[in-house]
Residue frames as qw, qx, qy, qz and C-alpha x, y, z in Angstrom:
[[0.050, 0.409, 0.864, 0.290, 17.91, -11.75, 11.49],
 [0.217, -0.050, 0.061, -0.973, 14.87, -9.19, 10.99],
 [0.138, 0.389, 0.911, -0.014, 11.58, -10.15, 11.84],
 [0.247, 0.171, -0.152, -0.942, 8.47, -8.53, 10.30],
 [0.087, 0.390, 0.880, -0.255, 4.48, -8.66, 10.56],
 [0.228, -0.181, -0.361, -0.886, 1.65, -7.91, 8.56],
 [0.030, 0.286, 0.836, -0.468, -1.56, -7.47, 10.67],
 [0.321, -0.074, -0.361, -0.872, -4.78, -7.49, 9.46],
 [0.728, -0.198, 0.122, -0.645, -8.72, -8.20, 10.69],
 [0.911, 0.112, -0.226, -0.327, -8.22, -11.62, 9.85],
 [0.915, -0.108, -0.169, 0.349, -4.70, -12.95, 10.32],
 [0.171, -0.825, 0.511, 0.172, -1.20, -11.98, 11.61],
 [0.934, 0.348, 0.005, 0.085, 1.37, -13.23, 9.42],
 [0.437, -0.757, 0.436, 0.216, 5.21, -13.27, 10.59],
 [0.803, 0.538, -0.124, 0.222, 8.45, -13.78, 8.58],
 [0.698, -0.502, 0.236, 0.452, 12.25, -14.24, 9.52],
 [0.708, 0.683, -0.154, 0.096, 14.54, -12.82, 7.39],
 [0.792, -0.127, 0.055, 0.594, 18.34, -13.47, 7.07],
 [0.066, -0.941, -0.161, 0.291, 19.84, -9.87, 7.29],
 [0.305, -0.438, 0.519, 0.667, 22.57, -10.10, 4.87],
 [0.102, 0.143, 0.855, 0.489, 20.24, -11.73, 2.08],
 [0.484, 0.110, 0.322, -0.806, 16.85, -11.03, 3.00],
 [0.300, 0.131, -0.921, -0.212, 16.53, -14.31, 2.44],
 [0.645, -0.316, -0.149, -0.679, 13.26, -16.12, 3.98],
 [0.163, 0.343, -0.866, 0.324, 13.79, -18.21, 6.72],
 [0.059, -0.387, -0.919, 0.049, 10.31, -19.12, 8.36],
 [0.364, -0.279, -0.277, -0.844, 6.30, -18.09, 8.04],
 [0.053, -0.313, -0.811, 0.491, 4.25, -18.04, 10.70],
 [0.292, -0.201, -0.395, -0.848, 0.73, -17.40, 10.47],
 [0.022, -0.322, -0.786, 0.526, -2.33, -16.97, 13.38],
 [0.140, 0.595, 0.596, 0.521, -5.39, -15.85, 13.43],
 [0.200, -0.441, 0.118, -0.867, -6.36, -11.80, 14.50],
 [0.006, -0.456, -0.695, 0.555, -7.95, -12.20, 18.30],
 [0.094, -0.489, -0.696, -0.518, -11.63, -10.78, 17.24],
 [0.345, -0.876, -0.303, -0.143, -12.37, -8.58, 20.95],
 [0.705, -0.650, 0.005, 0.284, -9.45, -7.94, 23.30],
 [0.448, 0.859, -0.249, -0.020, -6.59, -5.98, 22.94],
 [0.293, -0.619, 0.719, -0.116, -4.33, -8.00, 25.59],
 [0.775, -0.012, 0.620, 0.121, -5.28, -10.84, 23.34],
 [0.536, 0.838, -0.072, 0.071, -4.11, -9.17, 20.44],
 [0.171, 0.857, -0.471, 0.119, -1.10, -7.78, 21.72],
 [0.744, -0.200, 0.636, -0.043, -0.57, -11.92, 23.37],
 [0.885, 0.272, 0.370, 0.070, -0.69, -13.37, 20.07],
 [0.386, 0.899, -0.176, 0.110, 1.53, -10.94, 18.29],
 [0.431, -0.696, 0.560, -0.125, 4.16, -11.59, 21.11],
 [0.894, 0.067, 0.427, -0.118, 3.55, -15.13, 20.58],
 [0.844, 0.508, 0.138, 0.103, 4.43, -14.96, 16.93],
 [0.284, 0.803, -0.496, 0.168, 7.54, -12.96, 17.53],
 [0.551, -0.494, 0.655, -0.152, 8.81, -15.03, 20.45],
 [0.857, 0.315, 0.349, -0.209, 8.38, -18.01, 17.91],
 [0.569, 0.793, -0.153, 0.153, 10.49, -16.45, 15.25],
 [0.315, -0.863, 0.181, -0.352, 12.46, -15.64, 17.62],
 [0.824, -0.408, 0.376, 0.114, 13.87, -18.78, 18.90],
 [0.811, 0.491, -0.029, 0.317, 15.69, -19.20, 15.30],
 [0.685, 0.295, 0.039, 0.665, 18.36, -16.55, 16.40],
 [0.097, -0.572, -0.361, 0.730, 19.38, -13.28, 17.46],
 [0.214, 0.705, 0.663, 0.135, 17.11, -11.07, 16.18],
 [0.501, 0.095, 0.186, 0.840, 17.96, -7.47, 14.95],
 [0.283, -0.019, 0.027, -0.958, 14.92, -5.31, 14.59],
 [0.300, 0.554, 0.775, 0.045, 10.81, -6.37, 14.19],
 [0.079, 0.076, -0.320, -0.941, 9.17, -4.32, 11.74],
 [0.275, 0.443, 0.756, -0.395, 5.27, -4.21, 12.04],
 [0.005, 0.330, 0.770, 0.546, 2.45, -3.69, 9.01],
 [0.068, -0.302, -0.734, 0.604, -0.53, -2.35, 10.31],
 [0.118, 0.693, 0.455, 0.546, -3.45, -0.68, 10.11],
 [0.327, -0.931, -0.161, 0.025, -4.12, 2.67, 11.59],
 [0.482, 0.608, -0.295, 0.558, -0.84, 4.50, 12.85],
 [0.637, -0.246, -0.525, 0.508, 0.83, 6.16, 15.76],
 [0.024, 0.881, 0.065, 0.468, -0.03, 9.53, 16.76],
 [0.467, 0.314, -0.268, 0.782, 2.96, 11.50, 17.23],
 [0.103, -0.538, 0.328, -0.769, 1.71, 13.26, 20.40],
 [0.857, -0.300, 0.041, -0.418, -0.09, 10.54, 22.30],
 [0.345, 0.373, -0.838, -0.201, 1.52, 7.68, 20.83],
 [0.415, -0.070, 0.887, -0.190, -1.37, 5.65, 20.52],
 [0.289, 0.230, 0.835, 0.408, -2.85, 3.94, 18.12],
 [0.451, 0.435, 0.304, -0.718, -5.56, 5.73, 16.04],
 [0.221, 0.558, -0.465, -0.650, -7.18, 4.69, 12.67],
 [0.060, 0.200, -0.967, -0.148, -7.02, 1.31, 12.84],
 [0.600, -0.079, -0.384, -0.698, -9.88, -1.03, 11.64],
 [0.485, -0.151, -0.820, 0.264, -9.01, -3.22, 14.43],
 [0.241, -0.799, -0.282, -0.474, -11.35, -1.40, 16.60],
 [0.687, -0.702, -0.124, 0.140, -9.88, -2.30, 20.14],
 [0.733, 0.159, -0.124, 0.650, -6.40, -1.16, 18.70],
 [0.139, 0.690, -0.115, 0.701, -7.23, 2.17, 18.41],
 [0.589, -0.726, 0.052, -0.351, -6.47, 4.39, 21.63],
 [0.857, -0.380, 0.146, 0.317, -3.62, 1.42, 22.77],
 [0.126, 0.912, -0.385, -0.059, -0.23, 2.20, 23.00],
 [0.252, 0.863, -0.333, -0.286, 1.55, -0.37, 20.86],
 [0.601, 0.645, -0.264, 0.391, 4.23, 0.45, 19.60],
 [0.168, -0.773, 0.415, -0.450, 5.19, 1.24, 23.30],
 [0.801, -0.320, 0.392, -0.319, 4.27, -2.09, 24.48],
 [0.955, 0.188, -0.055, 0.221, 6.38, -4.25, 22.18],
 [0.316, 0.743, -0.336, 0.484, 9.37, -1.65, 22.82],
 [0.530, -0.624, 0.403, -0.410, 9.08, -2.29, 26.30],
 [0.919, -0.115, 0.367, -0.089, 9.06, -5.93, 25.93],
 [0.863, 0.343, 0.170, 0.329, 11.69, -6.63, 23.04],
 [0.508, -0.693, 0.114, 0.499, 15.13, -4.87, 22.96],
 [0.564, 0.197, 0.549, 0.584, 15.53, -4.14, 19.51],
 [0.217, 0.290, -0.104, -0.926, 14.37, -1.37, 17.37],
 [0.257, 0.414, 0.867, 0.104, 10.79, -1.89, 16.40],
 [0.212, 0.206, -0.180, -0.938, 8.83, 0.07, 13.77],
 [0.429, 0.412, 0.799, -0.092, 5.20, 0.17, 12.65],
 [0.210, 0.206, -0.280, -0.914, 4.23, 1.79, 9.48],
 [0.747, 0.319, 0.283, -0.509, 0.79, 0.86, 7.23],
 [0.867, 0.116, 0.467, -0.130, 0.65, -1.33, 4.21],
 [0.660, 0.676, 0.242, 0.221, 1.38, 0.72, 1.43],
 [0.173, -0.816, 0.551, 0.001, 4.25, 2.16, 3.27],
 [0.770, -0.182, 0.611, 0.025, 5.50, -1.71, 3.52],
 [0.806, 0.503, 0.305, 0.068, 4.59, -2.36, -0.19],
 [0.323, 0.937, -0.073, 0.111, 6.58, 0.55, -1.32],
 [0.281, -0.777, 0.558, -0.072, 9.95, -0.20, 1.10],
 [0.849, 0.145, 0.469, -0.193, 9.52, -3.82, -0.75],
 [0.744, 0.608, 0.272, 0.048, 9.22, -3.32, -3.71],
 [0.195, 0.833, -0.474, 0.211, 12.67, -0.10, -3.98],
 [0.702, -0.544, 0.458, 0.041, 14.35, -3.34, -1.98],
 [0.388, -0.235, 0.857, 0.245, 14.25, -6.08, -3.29],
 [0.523, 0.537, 0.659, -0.051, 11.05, -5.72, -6.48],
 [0.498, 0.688, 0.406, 0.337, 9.86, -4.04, -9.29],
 [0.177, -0.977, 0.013, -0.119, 11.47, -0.70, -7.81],
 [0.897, -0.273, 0.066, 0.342, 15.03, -2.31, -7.04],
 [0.652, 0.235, 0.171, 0.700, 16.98, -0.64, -9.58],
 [0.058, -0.910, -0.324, -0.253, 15.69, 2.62, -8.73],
 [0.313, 0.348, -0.344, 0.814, 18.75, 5.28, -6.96],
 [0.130, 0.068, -0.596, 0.790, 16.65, 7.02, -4.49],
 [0.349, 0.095, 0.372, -0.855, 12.75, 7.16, -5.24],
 [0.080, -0.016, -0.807, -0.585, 9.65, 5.63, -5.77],
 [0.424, -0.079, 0.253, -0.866, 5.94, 5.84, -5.68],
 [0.196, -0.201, -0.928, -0.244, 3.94, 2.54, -5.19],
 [0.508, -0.064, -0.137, -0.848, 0.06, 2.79, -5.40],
 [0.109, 0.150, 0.964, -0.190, -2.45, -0.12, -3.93],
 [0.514, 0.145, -0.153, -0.831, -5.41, -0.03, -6.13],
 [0.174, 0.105, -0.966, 0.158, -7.71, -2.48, -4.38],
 [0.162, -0.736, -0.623, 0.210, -10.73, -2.86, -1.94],
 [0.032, 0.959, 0.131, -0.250, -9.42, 0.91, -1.63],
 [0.512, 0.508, -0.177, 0.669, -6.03, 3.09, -2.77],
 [0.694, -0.671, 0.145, 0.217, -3.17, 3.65, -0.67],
 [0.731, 0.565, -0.221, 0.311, -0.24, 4.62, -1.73],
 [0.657, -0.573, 0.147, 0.467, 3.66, 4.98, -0.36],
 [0.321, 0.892, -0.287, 0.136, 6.30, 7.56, -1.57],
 [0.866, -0.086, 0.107, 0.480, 10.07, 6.41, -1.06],
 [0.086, 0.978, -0.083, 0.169, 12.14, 9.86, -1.16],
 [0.295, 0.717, -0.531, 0.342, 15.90, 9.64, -0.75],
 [0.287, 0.104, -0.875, 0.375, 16.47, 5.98, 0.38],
 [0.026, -0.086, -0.805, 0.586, 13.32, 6.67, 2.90],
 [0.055, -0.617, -0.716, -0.323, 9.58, 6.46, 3.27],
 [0.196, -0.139, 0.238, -0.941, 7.77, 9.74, 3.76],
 [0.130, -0.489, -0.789, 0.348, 5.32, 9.45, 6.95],
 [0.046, -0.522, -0.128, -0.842, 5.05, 13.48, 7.38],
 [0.099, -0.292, 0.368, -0.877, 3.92, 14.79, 10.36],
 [0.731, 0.019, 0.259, -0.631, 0.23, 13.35, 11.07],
 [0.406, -0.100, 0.869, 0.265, 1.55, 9.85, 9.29],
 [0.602, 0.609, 0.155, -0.492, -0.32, 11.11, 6.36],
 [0.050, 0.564, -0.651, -0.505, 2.67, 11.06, 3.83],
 [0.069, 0.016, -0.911, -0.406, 1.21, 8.75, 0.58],
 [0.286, 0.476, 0.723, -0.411, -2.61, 8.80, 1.50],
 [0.066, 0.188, -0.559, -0.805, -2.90, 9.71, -2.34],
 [0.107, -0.385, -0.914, -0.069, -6.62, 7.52, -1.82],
 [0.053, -0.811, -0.572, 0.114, -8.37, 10.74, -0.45],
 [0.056, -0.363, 0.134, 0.920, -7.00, 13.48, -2.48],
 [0.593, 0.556, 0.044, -0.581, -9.66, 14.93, -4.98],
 [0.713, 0.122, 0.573, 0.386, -9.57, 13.16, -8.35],
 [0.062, -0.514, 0.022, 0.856, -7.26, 15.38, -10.16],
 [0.210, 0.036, -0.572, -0.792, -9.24, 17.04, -13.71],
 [0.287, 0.400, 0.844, -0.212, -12.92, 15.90, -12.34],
 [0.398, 0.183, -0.316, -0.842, -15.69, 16.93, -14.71],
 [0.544, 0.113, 0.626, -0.548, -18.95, 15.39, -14.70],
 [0.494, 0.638, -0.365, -0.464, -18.76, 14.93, -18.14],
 [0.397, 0.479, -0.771, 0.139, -16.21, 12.47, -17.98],
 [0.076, -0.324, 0.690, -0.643, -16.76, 11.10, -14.39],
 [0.385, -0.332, -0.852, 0.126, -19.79, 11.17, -13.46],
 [0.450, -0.790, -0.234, -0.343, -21.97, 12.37, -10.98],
 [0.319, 0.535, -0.683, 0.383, -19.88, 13.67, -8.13],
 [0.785, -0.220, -0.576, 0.054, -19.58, 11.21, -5.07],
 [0.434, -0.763, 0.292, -0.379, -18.98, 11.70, -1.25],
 [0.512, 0.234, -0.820, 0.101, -16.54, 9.41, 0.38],
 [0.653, -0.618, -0.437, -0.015, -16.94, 7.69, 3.61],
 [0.358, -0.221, -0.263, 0.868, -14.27, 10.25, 5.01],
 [0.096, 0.728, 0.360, -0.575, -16.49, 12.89, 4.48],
 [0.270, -0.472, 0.402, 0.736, -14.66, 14.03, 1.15],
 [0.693, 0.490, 0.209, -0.486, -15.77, 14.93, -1.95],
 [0.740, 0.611, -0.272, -0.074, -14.53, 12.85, -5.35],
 [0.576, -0.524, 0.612, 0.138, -11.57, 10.89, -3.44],
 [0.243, 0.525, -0.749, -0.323, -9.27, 9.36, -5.78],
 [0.202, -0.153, 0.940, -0.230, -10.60, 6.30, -3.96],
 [0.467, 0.416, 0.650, -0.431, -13.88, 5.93, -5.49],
 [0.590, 0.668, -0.106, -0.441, -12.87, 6.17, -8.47],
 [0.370, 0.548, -0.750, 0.034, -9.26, 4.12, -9.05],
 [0.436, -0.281, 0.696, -0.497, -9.73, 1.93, -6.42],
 [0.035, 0.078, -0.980, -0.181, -11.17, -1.67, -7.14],
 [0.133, 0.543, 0.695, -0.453, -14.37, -1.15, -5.48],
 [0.189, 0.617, -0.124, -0.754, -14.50, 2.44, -7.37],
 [0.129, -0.306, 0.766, 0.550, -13.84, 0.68, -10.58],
 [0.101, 0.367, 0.917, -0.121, -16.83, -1.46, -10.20],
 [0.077, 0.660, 0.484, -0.569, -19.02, 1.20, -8.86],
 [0.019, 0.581, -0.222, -0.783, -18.30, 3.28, -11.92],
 [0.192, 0.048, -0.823, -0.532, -18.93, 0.79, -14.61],
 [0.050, -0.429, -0.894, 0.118, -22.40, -0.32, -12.78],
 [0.066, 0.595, 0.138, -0.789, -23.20, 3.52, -12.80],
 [0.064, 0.412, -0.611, -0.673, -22.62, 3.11, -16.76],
 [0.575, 0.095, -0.637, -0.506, -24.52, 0.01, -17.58],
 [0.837, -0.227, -0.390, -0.310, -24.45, -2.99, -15.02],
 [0.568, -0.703, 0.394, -0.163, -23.30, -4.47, -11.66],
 [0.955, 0.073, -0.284, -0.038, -20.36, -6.53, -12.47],
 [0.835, -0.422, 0.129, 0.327, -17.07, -7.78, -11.15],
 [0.113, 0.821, -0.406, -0.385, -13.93, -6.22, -11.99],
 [0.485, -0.239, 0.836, 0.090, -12.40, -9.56, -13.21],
 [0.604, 0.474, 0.635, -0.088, -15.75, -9.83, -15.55],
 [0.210, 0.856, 0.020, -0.472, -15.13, -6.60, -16.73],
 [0.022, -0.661, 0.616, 0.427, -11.72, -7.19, -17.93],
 [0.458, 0.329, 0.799, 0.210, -12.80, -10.94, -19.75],
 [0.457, 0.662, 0.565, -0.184, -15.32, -9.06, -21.43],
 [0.113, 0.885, -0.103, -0.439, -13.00, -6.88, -22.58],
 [0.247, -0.370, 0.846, 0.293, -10.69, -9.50, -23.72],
 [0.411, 0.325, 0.819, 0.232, -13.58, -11.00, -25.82],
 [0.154, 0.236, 0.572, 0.770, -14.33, -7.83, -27.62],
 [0.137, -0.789, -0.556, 0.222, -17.13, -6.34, -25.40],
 [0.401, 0.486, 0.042, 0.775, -16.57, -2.66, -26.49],
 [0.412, -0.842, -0.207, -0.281, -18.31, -1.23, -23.14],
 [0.862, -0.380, 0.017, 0.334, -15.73, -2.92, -21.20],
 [0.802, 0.213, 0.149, 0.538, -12.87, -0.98, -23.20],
 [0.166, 0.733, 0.249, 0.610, -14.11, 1.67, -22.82],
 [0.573, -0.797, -0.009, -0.189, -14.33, 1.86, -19.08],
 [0.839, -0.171, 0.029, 0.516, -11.04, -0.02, -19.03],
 [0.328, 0.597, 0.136, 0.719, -9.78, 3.04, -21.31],
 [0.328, -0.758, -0.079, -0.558, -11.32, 5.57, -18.76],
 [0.800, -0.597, -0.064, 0.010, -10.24, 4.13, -15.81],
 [0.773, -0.245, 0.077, 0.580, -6.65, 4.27, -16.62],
 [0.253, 0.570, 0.064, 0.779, -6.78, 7.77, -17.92],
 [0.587, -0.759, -0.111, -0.260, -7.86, 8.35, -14.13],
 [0.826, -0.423, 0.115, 0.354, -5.17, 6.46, -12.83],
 [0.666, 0.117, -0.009, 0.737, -3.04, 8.68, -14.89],
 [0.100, -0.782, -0.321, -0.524, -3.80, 11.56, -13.57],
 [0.655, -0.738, 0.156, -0.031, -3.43, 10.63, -10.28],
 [0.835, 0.055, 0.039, 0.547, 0.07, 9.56, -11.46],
 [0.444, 0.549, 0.204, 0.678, 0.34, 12.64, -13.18],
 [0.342, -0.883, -0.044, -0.320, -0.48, 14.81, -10.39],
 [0.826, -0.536, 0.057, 0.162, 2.09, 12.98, -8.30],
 [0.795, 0.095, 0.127, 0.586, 4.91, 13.38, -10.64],
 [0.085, -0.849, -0.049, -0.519, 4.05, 17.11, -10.52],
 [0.595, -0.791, 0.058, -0.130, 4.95, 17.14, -6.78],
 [0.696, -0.591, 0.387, 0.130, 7.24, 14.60, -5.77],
 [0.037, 0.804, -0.584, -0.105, 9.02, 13.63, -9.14],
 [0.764, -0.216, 0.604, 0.073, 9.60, 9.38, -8.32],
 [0.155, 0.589, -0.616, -0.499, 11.30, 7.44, -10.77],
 [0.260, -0.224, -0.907, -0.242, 9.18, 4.31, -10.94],
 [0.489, -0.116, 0.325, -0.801, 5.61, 3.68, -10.03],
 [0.363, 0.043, -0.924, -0.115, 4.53, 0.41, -8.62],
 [0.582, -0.179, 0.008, -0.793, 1.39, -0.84, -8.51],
 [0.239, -0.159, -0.952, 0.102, -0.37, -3.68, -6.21],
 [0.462, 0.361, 0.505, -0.633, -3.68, -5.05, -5.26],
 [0.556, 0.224, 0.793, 0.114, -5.97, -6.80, -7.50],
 [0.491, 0.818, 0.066, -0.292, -6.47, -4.44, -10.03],
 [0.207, -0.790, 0.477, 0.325, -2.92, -4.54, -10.25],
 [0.632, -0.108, 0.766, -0.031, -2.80, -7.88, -11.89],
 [0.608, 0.663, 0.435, -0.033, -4.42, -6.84, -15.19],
 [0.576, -0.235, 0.326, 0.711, -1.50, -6.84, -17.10],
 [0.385, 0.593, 0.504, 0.496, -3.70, -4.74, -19.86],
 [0.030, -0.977, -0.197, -0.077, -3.81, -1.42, -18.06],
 [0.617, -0.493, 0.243, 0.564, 0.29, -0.47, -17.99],
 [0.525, 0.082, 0.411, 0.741, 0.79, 0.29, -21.46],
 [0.066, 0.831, 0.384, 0.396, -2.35, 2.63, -21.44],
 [0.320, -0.902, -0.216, 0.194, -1.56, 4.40, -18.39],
 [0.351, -0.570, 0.187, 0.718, 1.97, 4.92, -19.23],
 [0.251, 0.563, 0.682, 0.394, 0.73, 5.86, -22.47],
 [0.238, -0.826, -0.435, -0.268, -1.42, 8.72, -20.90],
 [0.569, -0.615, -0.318, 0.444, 0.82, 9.57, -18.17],
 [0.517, -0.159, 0.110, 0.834, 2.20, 12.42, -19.96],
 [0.095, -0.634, -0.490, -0.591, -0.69, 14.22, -20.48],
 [0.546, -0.764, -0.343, -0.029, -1.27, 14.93, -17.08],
 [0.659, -0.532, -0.010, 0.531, 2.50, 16.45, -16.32],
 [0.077, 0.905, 0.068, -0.412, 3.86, 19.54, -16.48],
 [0.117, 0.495, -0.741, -0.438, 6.94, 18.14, -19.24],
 [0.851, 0.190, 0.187, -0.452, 5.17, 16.08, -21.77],
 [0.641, 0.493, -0.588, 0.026, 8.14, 13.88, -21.99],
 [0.628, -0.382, 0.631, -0.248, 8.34, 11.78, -18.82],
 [0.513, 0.381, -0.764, -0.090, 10.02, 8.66, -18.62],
 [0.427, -0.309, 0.650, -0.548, 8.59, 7.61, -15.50],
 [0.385, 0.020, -0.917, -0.104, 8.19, 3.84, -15.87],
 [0.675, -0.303, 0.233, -0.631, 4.65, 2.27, -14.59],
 [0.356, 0.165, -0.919, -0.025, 5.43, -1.64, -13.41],
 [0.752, -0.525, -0.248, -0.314, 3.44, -4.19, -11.00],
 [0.594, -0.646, 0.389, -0.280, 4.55, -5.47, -8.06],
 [0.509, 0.384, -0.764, -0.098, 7.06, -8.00, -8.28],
 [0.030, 0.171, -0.922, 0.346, 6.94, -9.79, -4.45],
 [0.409, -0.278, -0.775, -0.393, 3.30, -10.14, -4.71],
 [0.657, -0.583, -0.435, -0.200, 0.91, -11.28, -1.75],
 [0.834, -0.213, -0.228, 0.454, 4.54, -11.06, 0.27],
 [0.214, 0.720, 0.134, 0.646, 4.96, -7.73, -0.32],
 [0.412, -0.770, -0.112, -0.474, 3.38, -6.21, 2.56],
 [0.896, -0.426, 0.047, 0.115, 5.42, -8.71, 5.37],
 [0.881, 0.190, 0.023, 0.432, 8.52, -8.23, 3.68],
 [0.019, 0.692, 0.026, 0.722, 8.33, -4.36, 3.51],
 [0.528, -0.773, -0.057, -0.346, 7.63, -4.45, 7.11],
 [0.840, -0.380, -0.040, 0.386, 10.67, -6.79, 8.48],
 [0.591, 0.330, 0.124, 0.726, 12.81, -4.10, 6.31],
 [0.285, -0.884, -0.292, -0.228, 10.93, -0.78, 8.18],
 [0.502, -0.809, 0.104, 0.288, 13.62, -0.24, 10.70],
 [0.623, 0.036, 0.368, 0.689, 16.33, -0.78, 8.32],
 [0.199, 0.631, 0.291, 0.691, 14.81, 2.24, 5.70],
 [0.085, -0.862, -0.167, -0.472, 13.36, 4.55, 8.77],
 [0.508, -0.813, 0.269, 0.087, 16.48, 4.14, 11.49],
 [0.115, 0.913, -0.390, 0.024, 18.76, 3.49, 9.34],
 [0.814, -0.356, 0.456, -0.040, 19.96, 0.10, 10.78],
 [0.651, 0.507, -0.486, -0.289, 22.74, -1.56, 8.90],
 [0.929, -0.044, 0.316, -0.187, 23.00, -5.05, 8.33]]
């Protein structure tokens, strides 16, 4: 059996799987300790040791925010504040005999989806994009997720946005990394917003897209724009790495109206203006992220089952 955990400010959320089927066997779900890290790293235990009793237990795979820096190996990044600085990934290794891996979300989403989702049928690559509160994205490269050296590998949220032009755009913008024009502030859910309230008014993204669906022609327009952004940033990627699907999650994702534009567009932005690169949504949904993570050791040691 594989067990696997998505941790975030709010909750930890565990999952058994059956390692022949990746079949779902039981959900557990606590809430995030709120100060302490040795009650963090208590409840996490907790939820494996739980799982745990079903069987023997092959790897844990771990969600997370933040990462592992490769010369310390402790935590850094993370929006859990007391995480950063702790070391782990060392402390569940110590305590659990198995092979245990932590990667971030959109690493998770992406080792998901080229399982057992929208990415399944794929041979050896894919790029999946989280265009949400922010953008995140995972790459899948021959069978395996690229981390890269500084666990940058897919952080496709704070490259420039590629073709800016104030024209088109906007005024340009500073992220809260320090950066100028981040893809994030512009593709991003939040960005989405921020851009159309720049244009005319503060609304929801959700309103936006209604309005658009009754015929609001502002709305279409930004909808229009916004996915000639999001190709770009496709279009830059397929420049590089090349994937053979791109799957998208997070709540933008959901708006089933922006797929035919972007892939539409996407072929404007690449260096052969005949790509075939297929743009889909997520298929496992909210489960994504937990599922991708019990499967982590399997894609980045290799572990067969």
């Amino acid at each position: 059996m594989l067990i696997g955990l998505d941790i975030g400010g709010t909750k930890i959320e565990g999952v058994l799987l059956k390692s022949s089927t990746l079949d779902l066997i039981e959900k557990i779900r606590v809430e995030t300790p709120k100060t302490h890290y040795q009650d963090f790293l208590a409840a996490v235990e907790g939820v494996i040791d739980s799982l745990s009793q079903q069987g023997e237990v092959l790897s844990i795979g771990i969600g997370c925010c933040g990462s592992v820096d490769s010369e310390t190996s402790l935590m850094k990044g993370a929006n859990i504040q007391y995480l950063n600085g702790e070391a782990f990934l060392s402390d569940l290794e110590k305590r659990y005999p198995v092979p245990v891996e932590i990667s971030n979300d959109a690493n998770c989403l992406a080792i998901s989806e080229f399982k057992t989702g929208a990415a399944r049928a794929a041979n050896d690559s894919c790029a999946a994009i989280i265009i949400g509160t922010g953008c995140g994205g995972g790459i899948i490269a021959n069978g395996g997720i690229i981390e890269g050296r500084n666990g940058l590998g897919g952080e496709i949220g704070h490259n420039p946005l590629p073709h800016f032009s104030e024209e088109k755009d906007g005024q340009p913008v500073q992220c809260y990394c320090g950066s100028m024009n981040c893809i994030e502030s512009f593709v991003s859910g939040t960005g989405f917003e921020r851009t159309y309230a720049l244009k005319h008014s503060p609304l929801k993204a959700v309103e936006i897209f209604k309005n658009a669906e009754q015929g609001d022609e502002a709305a279409r327009a930004h909808i229009e724009h916004y996915c000639d952004q999001l190709a770009r940033v496709m279009g830059s990627i397929v420049n590089v790495i090349d994937p053979e699907v791109f799957v998208l999650g997070g709540g933008l994702s959901n708006q089933d109206v922006i797929y035919p534009i972007v892939q539409e567009k996407l072929a404007q932005y690449t260096f052969t203006k005949s790509v075939n690169t297929r743009v889909v949504k997520a298929e496992n949904g909210d489960s994504s992220g937990v599922i991708g993570a019990a499967m982590l050791p399997l894609i980045k040691q290799k572990i067969k089952i």
